[in-house]
N, C-alpha and C positions, 0 to 999 in steps of 0.2 A: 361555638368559636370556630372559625374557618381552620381548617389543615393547613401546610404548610403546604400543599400542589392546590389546594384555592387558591390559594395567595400568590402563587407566580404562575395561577393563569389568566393573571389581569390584563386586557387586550391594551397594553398599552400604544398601540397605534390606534386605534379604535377613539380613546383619549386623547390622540393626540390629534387626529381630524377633527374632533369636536372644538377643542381648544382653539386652532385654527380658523375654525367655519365659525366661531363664534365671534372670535377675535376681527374676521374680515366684516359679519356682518353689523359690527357695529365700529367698522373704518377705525381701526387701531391699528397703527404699523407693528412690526414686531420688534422695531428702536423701539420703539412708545412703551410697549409692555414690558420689554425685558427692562428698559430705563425709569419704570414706576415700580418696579419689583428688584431693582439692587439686583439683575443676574444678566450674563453675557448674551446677545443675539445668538451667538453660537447654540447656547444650550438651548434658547428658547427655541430655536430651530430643529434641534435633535430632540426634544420634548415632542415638537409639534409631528415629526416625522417617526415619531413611537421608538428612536433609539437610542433613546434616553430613558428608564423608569424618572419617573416623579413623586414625591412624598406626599401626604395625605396633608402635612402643613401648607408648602408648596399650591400644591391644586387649589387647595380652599383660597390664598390669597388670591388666585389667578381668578378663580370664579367672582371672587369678590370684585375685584377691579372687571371684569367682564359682565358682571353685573349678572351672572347665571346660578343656579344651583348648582353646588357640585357633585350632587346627584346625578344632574344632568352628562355633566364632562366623564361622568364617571360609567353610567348605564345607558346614557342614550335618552333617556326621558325624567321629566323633573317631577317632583308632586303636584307641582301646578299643573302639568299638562295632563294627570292622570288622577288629580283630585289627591287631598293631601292626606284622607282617611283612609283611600283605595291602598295608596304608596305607602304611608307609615303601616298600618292594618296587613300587607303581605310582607314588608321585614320583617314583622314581629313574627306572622305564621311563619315563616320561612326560621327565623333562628330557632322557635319552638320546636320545628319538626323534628332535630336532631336531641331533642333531650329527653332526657328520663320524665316521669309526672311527678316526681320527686322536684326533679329542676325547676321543672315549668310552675309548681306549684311555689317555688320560691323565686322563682319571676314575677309572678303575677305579683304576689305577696308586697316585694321593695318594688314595681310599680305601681299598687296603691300607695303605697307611702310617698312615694314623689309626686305623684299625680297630687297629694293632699298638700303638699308646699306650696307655698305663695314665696318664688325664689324673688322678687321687686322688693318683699318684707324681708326676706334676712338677709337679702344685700345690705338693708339699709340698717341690720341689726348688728351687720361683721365691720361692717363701717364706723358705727357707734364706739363700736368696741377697741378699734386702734386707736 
């Protein structure tokens, strides 16, 4: 789990030229963005200019309407551009590094169990069920 000096050294200007350079290269005004996401040009503009933080919900919509990973807005490079085993396969080394083998042994552990869900089946099992 990140510290709390991880967490507020997120280059939020770094994000916010992404957001930007994405936004321009696929000709969306920032009326247009800010007017499909219910929030002010103002802020989309102090987002874009990194003097605004932005929330993890926030980005994701933004990436969604941008049609990008938010990966990408986030680090600079997406899974796709770096292969999607390369990218998932060094989160997981990188959260591992900081934990006990105790931990990581009960990581691995609830990721075979997820990895064994079929989550399409018990959508349609939680569905059944209301």
């Amino acid at each position: 789990m990140p510290t709390d000096t991880e967490i507020s050294n997120v280059d939020y200007e770094a994000i916010g030229r992404r957001i930007k350079e994405k936004r321009r290269e696929r000709n969306i005004t920032q009326e247009r963005l800010a007017e499909t996401m219910n929030i002010s040009i103002a802020y989309l503009s102090r987002v874009e200019r990194g003097k605004t933080p932005v929330n993890i919900e926030r980005l994701m919509v933004i990436a969604e309407v941008l049609e990008v990973d938010v990966g990408e807005l986030i680090s600079g490079t997406s899974s796709e551009t770096i292969g999607v085993e390369t990218y998932w396969g060094e989160k997981i080394k990188n959260v591992l590094k900081g934990c006990t083998p105790e931990k990581q042994k009960l990581i691995y552990n609830v990721a075979e169990i997820i990895a064994g869900i079929d989550f399409k089946k018990e959508k349609r099992i939680v569905r059944n069920r209301k």
